[in-house]
C-alpha positions as CSV (number, residue, x, y, z in Angstrom):
1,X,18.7,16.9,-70.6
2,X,22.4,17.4,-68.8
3,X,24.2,14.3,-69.6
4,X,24.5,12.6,-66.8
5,X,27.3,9.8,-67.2
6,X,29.9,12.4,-66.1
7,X,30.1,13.0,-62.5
8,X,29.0,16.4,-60.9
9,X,32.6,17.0,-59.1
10,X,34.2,16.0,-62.3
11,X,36.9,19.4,-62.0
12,X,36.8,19.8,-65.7
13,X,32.9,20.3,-65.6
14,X,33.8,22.6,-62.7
15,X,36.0,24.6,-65.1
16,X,33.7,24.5,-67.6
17,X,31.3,26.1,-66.1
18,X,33.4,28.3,-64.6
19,X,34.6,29.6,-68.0
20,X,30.9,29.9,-69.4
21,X,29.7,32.1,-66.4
22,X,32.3,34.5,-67.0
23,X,31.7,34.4,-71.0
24,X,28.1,34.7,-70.2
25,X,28.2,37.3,-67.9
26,X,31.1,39.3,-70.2
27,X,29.3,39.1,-73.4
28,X,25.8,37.8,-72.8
29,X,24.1,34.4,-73.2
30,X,23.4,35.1,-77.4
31,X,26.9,36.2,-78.2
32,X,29.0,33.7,-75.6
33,X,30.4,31.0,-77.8
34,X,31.4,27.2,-76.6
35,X,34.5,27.9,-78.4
36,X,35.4,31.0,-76.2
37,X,34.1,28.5,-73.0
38,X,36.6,26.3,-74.2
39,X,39.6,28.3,-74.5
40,X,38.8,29.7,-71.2
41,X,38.5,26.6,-69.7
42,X,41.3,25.3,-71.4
43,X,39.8,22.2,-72.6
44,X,37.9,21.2,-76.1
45,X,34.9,20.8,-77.7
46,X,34.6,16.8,-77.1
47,X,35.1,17.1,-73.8
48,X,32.7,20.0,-73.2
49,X,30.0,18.1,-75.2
50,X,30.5,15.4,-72.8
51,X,29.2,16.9,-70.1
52,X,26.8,19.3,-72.1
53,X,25.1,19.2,-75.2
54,X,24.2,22.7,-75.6
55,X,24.9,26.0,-74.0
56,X,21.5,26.2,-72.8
57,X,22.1,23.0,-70.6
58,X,25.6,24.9,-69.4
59,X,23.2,28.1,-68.4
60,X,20.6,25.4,-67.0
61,X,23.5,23.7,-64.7
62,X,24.8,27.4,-63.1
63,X,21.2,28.6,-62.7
64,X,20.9,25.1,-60.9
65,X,24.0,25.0,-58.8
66,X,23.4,28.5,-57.6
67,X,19.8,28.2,-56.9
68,X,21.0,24.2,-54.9
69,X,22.9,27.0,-52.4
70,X,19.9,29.1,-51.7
71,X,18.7,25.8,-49.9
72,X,18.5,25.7,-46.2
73,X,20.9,23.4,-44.3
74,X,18.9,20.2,-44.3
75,X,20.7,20.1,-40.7
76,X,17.8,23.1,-39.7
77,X,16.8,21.8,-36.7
78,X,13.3,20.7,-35.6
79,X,11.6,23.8,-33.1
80,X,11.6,22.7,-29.7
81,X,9.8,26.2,-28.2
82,X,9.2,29.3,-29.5
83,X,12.3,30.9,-28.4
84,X,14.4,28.6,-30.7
85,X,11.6,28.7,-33.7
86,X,12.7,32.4,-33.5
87,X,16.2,32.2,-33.4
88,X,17.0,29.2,-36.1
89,X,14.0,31.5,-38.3
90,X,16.7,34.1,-38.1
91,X,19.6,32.6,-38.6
92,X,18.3,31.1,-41.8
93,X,17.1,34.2,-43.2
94,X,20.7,36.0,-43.4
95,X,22.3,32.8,-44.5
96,X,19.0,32.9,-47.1
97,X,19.5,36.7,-48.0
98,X,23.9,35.9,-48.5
99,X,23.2,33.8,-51.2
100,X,19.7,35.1,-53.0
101,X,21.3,38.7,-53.1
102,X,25.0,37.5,-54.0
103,X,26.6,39.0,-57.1
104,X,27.1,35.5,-58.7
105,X,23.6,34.4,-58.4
106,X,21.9,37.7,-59.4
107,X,24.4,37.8,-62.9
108,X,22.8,34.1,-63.3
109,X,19.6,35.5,-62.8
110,X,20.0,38.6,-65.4
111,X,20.9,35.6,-67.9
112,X,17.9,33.7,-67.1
113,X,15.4,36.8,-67.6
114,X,17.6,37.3,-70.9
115,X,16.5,33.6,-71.7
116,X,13.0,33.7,-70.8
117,X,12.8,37.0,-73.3
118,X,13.6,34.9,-76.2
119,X,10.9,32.6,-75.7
120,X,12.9,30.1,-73.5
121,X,11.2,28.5,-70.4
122,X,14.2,25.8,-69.5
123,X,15.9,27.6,-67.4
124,X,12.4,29.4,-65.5
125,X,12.1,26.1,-64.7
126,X,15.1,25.2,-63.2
127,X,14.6,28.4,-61.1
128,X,11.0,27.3,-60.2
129,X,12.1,23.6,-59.5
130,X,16.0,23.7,-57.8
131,X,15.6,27.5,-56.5
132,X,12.3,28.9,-55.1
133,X,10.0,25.6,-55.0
134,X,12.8,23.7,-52.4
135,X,13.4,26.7,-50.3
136,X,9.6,26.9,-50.0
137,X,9.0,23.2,-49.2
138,X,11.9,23.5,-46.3
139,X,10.7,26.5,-44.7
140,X,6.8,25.1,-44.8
141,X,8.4,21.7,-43.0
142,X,9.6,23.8,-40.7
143,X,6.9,26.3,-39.8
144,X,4.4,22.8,-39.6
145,X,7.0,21.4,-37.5
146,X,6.6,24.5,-35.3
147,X,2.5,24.0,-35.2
148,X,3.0,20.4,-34.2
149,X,4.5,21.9,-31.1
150,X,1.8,24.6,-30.6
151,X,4.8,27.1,-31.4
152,X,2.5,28.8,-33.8
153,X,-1.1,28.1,-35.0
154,X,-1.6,25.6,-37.4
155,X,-4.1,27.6,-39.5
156,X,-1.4,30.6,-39.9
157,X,1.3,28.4,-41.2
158,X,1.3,30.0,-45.2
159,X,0.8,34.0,-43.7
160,X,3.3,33.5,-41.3
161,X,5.4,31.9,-43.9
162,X,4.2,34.7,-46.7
163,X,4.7,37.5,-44.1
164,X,8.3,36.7,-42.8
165,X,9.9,36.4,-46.1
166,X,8.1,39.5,-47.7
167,X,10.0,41.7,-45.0
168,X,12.5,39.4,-45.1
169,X,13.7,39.8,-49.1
170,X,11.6,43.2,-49.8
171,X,12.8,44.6,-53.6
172,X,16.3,44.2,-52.7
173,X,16.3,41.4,-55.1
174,X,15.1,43.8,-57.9
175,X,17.5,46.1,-56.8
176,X,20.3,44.1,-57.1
177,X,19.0,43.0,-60.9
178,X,18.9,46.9,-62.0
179,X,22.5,47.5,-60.3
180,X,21.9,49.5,-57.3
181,X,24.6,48.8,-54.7
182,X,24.5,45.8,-52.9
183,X,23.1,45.8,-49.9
184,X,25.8,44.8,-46.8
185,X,25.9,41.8,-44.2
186,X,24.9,44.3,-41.8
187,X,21.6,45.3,-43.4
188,X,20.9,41.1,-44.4
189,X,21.0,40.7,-40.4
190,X,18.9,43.7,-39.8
191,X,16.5,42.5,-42.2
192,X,16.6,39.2,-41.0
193,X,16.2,40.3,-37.5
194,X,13.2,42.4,-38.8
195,X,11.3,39.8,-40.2
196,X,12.0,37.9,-37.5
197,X,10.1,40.8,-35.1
198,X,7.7,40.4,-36.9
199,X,6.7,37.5,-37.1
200,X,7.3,37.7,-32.9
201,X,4.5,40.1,-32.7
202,X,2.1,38.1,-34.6
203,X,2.5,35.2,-32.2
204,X,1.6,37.6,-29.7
205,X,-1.5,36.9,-27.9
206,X,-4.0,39.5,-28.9
């Protein structure tokens, strides 16, 4: 486990993992070495094993902190009519989108497929457990939240919630992993504004 005696806005952890996500991004997870982090970051050894005790927990702590800002605002506000359930739905899908499709996070991403190739499954779960599973619990509360106020029908919470992020992310994240252009903040709020529509429709009476 991250040692965790050492406070998280401790700025030589900061610059420690600032110097191993450009060493692991440069030469690649198997090759990086914690004495190239360390020169980098312009630190040592001792005070890099204070904080981590392995590269893997360094690659386990980016995956973690860039999968924490994939996370909704935990200020998303409660639906009040459908109107607003719309509008908040779509304003949290570009700010979702900015950071899911954002060059830092998908060169964390290529390191944690490189990871899980080799047999690992630490860092898989940090994706499961601090990316995906969180977003998915908040946007859930939210959509239920919506039911309780006969926004939407109780009974269509998880295809609602299935549909609007399927048009909402697409393969643009697959995209982004092979290298293909990144896509711009104009087509994040067309997409978003998409899967919004959408969703709209299907709230339609029939």
């Amino acid at each position: 486990m991250e040692k965790q005696q050492q406070p998280a806005h401790d700025p030589r952890r900061a610059a420690i993992l600032q110097a191993a996500f450009d060493v692991f991004v440069e030469k690649g997870f198997e090759a990086a070495t914690t004495a190239e982090i360390v020169r980098r970051a312009r630190t040592s050894k001792r005070t890099l094993y204070e904080f981590f005790a392995s590269k893997q927990e360094i690659l386990t702590a980016l995956i973690r902190y860039g999968a924490a800002k994939m996370q909704p605002s935990p200020e998303l506000p409660e639906p009040q009519n459908r109107q607003q359930f719309l509008v908040v739905l779509e304003q949290f899908g570009r700010i979702f989108l900015s950071e899911l499709l954002h060059p830092e996070r998908t060169a964390m991403y290529r390191l944690a497929i490189a990871e899980a190739g080799r047999g690992g499954g630490s860092v898989a779960r940090e994706l499961e457990a601090s990316g995906r599973a969180p977003v998915t619990q908040a946007a859930t509360r939210f959509f239920e939240q919506a039911a309780d106020r006969g926004i939407i029908r109780c009974d269509e919470v998880a295809t609602l919630i299935s549909v609007f992020f399927s048009v909402l992310i697409g393969i643009a994240p697959l995209q982004a992993l092979l290298g293909e252009p990144p896509i711009s903040t104009d087509a994040m709020a067309q997409r978003a504004a998409l899967a919004t529509r959408v969703l709209a429709r299907m709230l339609e009476p029939a």
